[in-house]
Backbone bond lengths (Angstrom), bond angles and torsions (degrees), N, CA, C in turn:
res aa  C-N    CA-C-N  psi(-1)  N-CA   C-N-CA  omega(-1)  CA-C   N-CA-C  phi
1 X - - - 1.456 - - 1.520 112.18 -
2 X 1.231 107.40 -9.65 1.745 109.13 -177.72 1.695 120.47 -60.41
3 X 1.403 118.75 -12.22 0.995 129.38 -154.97 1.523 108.84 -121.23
4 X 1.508 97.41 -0.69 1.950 118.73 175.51 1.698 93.42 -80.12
5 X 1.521 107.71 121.11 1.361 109.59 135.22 1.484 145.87 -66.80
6 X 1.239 113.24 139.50 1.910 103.51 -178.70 1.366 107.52 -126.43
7 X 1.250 103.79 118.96 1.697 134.53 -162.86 2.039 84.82 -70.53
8 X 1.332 93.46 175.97 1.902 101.10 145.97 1.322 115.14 -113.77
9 X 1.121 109.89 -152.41 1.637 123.55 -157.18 1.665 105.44 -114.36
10 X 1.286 104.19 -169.05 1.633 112.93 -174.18 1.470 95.37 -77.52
11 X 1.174 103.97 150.60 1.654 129.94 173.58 1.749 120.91 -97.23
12 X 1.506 97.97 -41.71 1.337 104.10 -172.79 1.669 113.71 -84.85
13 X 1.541 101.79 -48.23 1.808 102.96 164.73 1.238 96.14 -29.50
14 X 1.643 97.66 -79.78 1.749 95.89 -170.02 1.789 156.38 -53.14
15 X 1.225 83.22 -4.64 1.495 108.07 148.30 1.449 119.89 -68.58
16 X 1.143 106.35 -57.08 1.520 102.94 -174.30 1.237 138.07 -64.97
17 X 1.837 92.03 -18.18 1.122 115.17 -169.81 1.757 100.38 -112.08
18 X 1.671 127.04 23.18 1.266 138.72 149.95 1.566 92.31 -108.84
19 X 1.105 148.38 27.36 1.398 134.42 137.05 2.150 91.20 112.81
20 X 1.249 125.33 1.28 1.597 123.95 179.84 1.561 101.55 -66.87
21 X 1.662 123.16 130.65 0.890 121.99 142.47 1.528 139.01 -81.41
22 X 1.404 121.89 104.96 1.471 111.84 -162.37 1.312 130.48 -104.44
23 X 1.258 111.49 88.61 1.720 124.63 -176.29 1.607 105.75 -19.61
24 X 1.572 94.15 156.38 1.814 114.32 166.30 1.667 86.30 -56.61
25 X 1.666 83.74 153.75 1.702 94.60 152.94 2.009 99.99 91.42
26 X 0.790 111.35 -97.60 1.095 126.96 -167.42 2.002 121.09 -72.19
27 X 1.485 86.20 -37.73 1.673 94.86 177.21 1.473 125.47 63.65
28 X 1.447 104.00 -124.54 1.404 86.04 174.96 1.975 115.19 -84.97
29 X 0.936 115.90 -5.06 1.892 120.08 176.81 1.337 87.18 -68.43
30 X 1.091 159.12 -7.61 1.410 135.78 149.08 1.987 113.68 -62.07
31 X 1.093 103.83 -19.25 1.357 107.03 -178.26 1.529 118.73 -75.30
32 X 1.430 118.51 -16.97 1.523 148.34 -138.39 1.936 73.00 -101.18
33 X 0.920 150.70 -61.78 1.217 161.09 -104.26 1.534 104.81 -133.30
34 X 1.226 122.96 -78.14 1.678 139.89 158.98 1.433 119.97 -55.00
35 X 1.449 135.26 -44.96 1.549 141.29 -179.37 1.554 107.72 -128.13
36 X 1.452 115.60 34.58 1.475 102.34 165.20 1.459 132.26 -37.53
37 X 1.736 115.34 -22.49 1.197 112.58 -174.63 1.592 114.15 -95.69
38 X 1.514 116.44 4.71 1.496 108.61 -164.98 2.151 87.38 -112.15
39 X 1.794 100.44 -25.66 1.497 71.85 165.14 1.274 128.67 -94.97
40 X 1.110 127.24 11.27 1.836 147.61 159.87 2.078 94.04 -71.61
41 X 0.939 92.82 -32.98 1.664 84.91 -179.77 0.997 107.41 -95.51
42 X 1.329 148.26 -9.98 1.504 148.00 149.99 1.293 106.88 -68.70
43 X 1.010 131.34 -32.37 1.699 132.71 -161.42 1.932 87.16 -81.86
44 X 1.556 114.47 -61.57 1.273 111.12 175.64 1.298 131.01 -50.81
45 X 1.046 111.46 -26.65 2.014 127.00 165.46 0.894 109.85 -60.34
46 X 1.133 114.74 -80.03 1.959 108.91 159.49 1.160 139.48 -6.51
47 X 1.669 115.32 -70.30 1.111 125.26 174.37 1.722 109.48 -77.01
48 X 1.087 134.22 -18.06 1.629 138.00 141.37 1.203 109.10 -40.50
49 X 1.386 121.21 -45.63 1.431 108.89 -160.54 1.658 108.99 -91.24
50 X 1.453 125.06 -4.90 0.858 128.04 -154.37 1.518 129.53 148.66
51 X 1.524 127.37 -63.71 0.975 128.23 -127.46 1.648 85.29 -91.18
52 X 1.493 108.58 166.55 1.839 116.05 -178.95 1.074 107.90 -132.28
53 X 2.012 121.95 23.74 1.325 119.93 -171.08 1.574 88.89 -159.97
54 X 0.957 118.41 113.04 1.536 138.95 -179.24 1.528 119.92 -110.14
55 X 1.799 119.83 125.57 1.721 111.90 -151.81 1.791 77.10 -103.37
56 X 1.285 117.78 157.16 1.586 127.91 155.13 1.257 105.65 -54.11
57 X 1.761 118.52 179.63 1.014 132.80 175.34 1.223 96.20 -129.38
58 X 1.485 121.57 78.96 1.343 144.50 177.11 1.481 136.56 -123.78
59 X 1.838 99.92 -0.42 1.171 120.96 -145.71 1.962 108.41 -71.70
60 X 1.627 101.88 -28.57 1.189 104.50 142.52 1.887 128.01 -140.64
61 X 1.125 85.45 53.43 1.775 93.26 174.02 1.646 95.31 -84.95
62 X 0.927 97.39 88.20 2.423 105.38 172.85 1.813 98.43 -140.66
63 X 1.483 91.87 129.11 1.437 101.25 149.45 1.550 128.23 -7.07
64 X 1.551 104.02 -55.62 1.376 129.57 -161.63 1.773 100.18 -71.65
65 X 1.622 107.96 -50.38 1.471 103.18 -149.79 2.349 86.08 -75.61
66 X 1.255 102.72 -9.62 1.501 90.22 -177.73 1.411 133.86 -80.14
67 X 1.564 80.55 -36.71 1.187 103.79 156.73 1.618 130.50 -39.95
68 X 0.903 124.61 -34.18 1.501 141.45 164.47 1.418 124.34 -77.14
69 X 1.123 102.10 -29.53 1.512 98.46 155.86 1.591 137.55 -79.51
70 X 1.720 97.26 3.46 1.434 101.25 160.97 1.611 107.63 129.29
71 X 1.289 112.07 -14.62 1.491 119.66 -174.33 1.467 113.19 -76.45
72 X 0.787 128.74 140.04 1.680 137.01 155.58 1.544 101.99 -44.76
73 X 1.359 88.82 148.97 1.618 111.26 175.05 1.780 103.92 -39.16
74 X 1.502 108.20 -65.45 1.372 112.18 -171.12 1.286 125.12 -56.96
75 X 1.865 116.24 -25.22 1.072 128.85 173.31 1.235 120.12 -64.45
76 X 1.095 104.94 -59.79 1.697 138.64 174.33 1.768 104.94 -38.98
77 X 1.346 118.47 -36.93 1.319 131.25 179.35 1.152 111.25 -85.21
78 X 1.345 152.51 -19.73 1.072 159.17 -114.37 1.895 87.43 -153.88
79 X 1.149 109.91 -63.57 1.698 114.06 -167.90 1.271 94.34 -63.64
80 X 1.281 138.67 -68.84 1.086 158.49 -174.41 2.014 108.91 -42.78
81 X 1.023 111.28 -69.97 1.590 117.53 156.84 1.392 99.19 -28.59
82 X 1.366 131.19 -83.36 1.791 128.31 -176.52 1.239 108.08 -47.44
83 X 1.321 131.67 -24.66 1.668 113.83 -163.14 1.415 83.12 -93.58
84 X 1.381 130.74 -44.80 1.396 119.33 -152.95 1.967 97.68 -74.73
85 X 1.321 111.84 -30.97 1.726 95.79 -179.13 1.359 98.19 -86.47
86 X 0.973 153.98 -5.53 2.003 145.09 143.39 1.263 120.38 -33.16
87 X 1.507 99.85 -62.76 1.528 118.77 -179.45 1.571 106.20 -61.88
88 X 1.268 132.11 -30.27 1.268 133.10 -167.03 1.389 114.05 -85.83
89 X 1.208 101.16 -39.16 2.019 136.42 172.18 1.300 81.22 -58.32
90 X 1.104 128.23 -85.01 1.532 139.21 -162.08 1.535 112.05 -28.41
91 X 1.569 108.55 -66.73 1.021 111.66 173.13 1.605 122.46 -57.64
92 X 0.977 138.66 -46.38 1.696 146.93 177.32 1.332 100.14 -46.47
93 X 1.267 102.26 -58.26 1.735 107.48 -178.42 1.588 119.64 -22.23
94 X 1.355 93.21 -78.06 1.520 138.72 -167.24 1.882 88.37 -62.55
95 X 1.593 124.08 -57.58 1.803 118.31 -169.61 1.837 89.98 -61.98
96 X 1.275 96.25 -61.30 1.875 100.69 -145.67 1.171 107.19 49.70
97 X 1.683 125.00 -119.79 1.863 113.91 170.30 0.973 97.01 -95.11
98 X 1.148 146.10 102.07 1.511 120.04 178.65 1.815 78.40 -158.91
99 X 1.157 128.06 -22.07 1.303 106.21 -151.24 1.803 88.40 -177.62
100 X 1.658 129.29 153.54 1.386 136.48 -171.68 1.147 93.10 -110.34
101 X 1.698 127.26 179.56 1.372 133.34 -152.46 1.530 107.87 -166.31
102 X 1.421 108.68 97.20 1.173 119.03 -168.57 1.932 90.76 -102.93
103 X 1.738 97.78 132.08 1.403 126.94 177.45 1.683 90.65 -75.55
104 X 1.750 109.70 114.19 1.387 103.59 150.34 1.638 131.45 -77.91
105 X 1.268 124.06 152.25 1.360 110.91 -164.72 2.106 87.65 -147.14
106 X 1.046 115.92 122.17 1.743 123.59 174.52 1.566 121.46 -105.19
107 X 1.010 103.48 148.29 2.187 119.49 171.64 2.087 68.08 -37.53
108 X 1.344 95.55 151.59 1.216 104.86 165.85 1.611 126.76 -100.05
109 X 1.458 98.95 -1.92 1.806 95.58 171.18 1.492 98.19 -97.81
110 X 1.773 105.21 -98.00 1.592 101.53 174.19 1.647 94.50 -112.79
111 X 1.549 93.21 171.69 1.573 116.19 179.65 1.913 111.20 -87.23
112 X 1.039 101.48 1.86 1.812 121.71 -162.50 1.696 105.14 -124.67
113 X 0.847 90.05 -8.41 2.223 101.40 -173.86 1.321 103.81 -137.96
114 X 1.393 122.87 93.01 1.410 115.07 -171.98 1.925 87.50 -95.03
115 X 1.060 126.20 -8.21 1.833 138.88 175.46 1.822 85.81 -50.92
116 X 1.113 101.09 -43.78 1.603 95.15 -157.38 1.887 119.24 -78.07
117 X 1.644 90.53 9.42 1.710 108.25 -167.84 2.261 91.80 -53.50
118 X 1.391 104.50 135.91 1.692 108.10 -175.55 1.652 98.72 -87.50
119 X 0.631 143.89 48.27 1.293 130.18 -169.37 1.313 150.15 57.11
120 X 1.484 126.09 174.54 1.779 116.82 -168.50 1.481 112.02 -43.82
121 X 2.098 96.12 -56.44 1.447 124.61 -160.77 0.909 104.88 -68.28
122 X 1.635 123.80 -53.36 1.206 118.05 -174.90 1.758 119.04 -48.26
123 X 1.166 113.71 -58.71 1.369 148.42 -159.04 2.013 99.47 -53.49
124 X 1.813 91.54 -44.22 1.598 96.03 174.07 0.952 95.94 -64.13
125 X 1.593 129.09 -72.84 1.552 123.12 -150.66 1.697 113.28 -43.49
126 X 1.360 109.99 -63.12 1.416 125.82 -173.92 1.686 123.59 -39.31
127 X 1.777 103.97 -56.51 1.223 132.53 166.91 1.817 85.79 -46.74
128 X 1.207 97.30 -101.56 2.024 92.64 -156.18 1.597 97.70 -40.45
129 X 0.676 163.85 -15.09 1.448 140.65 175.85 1.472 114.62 -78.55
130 X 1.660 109.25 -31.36 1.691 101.56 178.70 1.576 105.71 -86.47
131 X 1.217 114.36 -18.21 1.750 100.56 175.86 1.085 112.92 -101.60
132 X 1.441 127.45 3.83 1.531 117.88 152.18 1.293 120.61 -89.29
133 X 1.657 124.45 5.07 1.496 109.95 -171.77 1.836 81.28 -120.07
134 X 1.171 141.88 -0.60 1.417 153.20 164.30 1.656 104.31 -77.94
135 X 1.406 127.48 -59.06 1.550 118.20 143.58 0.752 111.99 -39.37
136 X 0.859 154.47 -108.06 1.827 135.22 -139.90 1.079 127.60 -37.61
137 X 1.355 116.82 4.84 1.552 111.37 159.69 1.680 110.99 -130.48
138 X 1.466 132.91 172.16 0.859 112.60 -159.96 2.003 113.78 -72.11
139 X 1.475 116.11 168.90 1.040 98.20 170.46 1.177 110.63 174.70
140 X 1.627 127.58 128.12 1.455 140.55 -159.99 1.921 117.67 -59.62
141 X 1.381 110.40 -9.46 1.036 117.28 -159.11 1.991 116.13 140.10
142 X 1.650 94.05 149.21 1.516 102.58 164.42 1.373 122.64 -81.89
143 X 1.257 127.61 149.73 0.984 135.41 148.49 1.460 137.45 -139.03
144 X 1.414 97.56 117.18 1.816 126.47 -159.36 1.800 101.29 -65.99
145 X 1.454 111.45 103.87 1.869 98.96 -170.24 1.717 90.92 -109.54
146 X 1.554 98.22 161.38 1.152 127.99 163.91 1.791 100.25 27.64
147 X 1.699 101.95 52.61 1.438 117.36 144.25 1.232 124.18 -47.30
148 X 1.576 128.57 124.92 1.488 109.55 -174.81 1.353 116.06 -119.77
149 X 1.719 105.18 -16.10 1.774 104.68 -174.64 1.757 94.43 -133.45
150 X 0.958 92.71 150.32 1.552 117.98 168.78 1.961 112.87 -36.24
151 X 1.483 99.47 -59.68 1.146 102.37 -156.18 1.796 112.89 -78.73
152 X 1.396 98.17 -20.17 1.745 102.70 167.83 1.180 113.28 -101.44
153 X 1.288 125.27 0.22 1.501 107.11 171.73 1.913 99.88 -88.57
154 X 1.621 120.58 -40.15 1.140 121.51 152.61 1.693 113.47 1.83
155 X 1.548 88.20 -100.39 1.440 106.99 169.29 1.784 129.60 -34.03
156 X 1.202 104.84 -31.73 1.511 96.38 -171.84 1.783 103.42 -97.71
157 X 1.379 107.24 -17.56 1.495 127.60 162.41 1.850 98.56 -48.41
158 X 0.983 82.54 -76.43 1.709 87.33 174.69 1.664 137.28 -22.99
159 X 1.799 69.24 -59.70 1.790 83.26 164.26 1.366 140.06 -64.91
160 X 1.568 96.16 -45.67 1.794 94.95 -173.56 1.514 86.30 -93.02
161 X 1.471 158.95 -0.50 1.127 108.49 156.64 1.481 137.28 -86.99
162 X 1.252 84.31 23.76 2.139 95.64 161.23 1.330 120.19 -86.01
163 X 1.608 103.52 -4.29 1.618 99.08 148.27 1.276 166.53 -138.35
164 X 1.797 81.73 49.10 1.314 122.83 178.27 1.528 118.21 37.60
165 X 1.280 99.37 67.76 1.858 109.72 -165.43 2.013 88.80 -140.66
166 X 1.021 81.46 131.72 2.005 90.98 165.09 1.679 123.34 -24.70
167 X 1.473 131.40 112.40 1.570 110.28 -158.38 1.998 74.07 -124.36
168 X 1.461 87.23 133.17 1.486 119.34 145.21 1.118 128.42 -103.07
169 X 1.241 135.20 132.24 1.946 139.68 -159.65 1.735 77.99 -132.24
170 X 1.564 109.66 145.07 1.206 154.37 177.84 1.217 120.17 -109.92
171 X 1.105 138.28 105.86 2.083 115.11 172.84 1.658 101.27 -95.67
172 X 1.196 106.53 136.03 1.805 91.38 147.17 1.499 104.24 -115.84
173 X 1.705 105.97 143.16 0.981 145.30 -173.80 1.811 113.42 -101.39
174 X 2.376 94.11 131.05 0.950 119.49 168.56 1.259 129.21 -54.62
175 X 1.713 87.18 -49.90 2.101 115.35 174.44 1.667 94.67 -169.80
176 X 0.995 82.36 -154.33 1.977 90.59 -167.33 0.697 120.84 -64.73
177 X 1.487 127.86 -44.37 1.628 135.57 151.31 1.350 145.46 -94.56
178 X 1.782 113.94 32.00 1.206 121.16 162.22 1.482 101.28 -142.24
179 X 1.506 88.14 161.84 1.802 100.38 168.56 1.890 100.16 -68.18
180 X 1.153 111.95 -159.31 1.588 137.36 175.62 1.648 108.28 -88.35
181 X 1.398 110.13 -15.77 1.668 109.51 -176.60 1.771 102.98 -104.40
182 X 1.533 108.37 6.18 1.391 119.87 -171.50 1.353 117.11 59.89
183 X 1.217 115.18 35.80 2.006 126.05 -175.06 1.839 79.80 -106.32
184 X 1.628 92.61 171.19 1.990 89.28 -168.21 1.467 76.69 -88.80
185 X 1.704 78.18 171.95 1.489 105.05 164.83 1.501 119.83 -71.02
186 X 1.578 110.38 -32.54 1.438 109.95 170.94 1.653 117.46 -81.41
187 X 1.368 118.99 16.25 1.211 87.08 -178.30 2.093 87.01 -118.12
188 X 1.012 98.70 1.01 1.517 125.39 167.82 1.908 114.03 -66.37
189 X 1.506 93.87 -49.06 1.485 95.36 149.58 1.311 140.33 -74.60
190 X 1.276 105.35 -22.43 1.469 122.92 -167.77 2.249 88.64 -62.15
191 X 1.142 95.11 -65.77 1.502 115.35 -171.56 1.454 113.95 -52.15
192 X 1.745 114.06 -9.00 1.345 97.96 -173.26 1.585 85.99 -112.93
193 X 1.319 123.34 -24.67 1.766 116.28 159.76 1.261 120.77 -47.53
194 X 1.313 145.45 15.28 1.458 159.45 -152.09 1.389 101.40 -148.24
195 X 1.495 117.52 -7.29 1.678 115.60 179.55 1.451 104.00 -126.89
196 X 1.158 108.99 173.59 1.807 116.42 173.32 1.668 111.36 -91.37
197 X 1.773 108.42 46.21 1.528 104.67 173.46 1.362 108.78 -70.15
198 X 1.504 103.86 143.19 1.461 110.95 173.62 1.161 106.13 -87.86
199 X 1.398 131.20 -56.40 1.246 133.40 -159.42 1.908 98.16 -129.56
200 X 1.366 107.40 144.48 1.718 128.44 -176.76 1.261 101.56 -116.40
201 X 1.163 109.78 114.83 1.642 103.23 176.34 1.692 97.68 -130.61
202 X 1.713 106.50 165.51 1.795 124.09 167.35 1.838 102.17 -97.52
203 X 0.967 133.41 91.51 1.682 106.29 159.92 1.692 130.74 -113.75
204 X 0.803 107.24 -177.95 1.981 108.59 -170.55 1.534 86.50 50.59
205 X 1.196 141.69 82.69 1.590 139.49 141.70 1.372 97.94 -133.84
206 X 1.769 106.05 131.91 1.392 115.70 153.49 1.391 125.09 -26.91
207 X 1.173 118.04 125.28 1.936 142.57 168.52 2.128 83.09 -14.25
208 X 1.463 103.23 -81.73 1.298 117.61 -170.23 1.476 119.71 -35.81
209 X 1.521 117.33 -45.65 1.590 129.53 -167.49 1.306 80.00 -69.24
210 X 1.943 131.27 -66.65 0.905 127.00 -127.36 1.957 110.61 -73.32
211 X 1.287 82.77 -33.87 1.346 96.17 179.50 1.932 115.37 -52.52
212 X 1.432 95.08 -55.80 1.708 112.48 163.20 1.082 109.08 -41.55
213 X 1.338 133.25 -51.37 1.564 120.67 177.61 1.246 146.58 -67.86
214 X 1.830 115.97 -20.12 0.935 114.76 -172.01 1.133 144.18 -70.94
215 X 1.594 100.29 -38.73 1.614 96.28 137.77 1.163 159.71 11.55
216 X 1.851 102.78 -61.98 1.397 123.91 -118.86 1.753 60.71 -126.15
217 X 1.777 125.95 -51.78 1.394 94.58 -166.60 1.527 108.83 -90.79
218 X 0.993 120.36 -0.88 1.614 136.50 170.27 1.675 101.68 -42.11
219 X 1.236 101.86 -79.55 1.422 115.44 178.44 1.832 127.22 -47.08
220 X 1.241 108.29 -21.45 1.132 124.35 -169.42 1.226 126.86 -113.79
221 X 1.355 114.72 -7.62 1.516 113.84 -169.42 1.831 85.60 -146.43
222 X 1.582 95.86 135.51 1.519 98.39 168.63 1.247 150.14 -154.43
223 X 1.826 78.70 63.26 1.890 119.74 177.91 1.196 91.72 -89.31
224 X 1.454 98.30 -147.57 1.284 137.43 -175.67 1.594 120.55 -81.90
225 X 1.387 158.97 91.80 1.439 126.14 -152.87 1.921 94.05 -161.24
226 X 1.606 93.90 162.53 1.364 106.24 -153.48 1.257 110.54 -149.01
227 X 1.323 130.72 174.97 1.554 139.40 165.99 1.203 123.29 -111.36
228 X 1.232 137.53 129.01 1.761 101.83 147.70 1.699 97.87 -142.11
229 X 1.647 107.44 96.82 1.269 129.57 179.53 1.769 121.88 -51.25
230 X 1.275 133.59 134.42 1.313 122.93 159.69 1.577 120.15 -55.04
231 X 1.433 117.61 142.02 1.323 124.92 173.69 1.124 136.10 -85.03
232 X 1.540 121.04 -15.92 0.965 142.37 123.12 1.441 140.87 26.43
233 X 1.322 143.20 85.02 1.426 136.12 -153.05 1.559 102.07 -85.04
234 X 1.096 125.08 107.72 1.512 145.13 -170.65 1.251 127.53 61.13
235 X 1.354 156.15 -132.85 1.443 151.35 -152.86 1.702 114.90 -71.49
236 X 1.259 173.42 99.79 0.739 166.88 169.04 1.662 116.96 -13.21
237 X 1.145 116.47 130.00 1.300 114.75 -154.43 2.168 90.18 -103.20
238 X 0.925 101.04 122.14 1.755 108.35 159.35 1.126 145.54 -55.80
239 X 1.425 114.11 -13.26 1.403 131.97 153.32 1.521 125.34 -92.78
240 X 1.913 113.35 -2.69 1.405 119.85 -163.98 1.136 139.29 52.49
241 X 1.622 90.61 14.46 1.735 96.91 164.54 1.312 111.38 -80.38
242 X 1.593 130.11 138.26 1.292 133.61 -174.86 1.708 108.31 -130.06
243 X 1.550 101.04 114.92 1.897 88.19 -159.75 1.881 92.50 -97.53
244 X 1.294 121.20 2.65 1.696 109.17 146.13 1.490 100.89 178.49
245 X 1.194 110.54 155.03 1.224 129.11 169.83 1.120 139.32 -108.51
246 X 1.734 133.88 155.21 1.320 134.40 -162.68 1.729 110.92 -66.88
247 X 1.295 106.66 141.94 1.513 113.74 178.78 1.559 101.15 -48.01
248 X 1.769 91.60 -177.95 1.578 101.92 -159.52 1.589 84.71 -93.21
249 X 1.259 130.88 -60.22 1.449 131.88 173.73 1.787 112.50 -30.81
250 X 1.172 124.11 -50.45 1.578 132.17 170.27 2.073 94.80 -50.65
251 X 1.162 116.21 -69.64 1.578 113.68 -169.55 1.403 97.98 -51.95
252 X 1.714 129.43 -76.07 1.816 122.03 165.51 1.573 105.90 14.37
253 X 1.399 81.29 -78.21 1.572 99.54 -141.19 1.784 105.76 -60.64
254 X 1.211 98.42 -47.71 1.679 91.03 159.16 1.107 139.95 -47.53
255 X 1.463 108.10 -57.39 1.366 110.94 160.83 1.573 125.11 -57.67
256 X 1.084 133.30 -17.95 1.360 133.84 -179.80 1.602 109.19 -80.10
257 X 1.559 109.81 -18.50 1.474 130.57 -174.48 1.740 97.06 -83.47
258 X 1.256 117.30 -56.83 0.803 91.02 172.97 1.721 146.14 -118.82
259 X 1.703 95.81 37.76 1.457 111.37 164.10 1.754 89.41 -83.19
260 X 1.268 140.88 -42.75 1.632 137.85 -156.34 0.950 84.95 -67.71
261 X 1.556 140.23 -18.24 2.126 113.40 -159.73 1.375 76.15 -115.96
262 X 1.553 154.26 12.11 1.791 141.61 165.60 1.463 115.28 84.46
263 X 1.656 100.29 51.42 1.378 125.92 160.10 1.403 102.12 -64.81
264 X 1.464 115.94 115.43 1.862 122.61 171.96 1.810 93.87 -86.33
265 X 1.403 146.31 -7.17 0.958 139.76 -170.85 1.833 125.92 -177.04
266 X 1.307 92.21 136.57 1.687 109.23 -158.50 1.537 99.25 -140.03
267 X 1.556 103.73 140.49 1.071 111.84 154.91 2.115 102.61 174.15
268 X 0.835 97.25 -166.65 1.573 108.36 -158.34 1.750 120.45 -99.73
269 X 1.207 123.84 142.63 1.382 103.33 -168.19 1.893 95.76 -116.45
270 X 1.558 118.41 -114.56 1.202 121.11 -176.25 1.545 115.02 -80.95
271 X 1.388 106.89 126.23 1.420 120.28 168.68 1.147 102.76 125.70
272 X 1.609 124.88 -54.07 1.887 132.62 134.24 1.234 110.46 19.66
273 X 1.343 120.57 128.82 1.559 126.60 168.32 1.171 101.27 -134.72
274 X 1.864 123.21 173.46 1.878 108.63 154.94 1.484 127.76 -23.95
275 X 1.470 104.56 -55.50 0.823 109.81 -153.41 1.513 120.76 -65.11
276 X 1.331 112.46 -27.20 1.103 120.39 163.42 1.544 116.05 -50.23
277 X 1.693 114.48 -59.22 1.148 103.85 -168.86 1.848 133.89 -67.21
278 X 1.948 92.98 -7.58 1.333 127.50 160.45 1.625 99.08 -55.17
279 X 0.985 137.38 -90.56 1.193 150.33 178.96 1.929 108.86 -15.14
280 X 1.264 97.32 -68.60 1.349 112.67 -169.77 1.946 118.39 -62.49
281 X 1.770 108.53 -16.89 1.393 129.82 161.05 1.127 113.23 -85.85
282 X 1.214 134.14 -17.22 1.430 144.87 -171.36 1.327 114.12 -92.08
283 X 1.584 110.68 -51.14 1.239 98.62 157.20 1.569 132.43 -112.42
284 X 0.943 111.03 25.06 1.573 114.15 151.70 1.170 145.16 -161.74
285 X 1.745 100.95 38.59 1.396 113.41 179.05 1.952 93.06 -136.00
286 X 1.404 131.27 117.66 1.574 144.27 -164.63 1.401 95.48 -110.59
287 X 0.971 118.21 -29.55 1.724 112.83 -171.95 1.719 104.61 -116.20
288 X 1.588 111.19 179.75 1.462 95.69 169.95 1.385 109.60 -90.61
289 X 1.514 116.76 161.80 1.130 127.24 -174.11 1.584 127.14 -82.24
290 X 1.173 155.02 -146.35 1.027 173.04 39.41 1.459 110.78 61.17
């Protein structure tokens, strides 16, 4: 097990659930701006509790999602630029050595509507602009979350590997054997074997999907690759409200499923607190980790 990574937990649940109210649109990247110090104190909980790989709170800090809240293009670029180097600040803070710092990067409409993918052009422009203003500060690597279609994760593949930094790819999952755009999961792998991914991971998927899958990417992919499932009692909710979540024995047992098939990495997505990721070092990590 020495050679298992341990991710952290959800950021945005956990905001909400330290008392943050988090507007449409933006979510928790409104927090990046207004409570920089409580998500620097989530990032530090984390790595207290365990984890040696810490995601930004970037998941929608984009131009795009500000844009919707009413700002002009130029505004929208400008707000968005500050929230995304906060969140990044935030995170460094909180690792220093203590812990690595994976740049989150999202489908740029929703993570639940891959229908809503904007196009080739768009998709270039947007993509290089959030991982070049995410470079500029320091940072262990990207990581591509809750990818849902083939053809934009493609594209954003594209992008960040022009800057030759560690790439993690994410799928979110329909069911066990498709992405969210209903393309398989293996041909989802197929496309990230064509890049320099280090690590393949499932996250935000139901206990149930996730469990169904592992298998499925076990067999198929043969890097490095991991989970870190929502806790969440049925579909993932779009606003991140979570009105309860699966027992601690239900998360175990998954995870034990899929450290037995040669999970290099685990950890927890929405609904997730420390404490969880306390739990998940406790019982199956004896030495220090990674």
């Amino acid at each position: 097990m020495s050679k298992t990574i341990l991710l952290d937990g959800a950021m945005g649940s956990e905001l909400i659930k330290r008392g943050e109210c988090l507007p449409p649109y933006i979510w928790s990247a409104d927090s990046n701006l207004k409570n920089p110090k409580l998500v620097t104190q989530i990032h530090m909980d984390y790595i207290k509790a365990g984890a040696n790989y810490i995601i930004t709170n970037t998941f929608r800090t984009t131009p795009r999602a500000f844009k919707k809240t009413g700002l002009c293009q130029k505004d929208a670029e400008s707000v968005a630029y500050n929230a995304m180097q906060s969140a990044v600040q935030s995170a460094n803070l909180a690792a220093k050595n203590k812990a690595k710092v994976l740049a989150s990067i999202a489908p740029l409409e929703d993570c639940y509507m891959p229908n809503k993918f904007p196009g080739t052009t768009t998709a270039k422009y947007e993509f290089y602009q959030i991982a070049k203003w995410l470079y500029e500060n320091p940072i262990n690597g990207f990581i591509l979350e809750t990818m849902n279609n083939i053809s934009e994760t493609k594209i954003c593949l594209d992008v960040v590997s022009k800057f030759n930094l560690p790439i993690w790819l994410s799928y979110y999952l329909a069911d066990a054997k498709h992405i969210c755009s209903g393309e398989s999961i293996t041909s989802a792998i197929k496309l990230a074997d064509k890049y320099s991914v280090e690590c393949l991971l499932i996250n935000c998927n139901p206990l149930s999907i996730t469990k169904n899958a592992i298998e499925i990417v076990s067999k198929n992919w043969n890097g490095k690759w991991g989970i870190y499932p929502n806790l969440g009692i049925g579909d993932p909710a779009p606003d991140g409200m979570i009105a309860s979540i699966h027992t601690d024995d239900k998360l175990l047992s998954t995870m034990k499923i899929a450290l037995d098939y040669g999970a290099n990495i685990i950890g927890a997505c929405c609904g997730s607190s420390p404490e969880h990721i306390v739990l998940l070092k406790n019982t199956f990590f004896h030495q220090d980790i990674l």
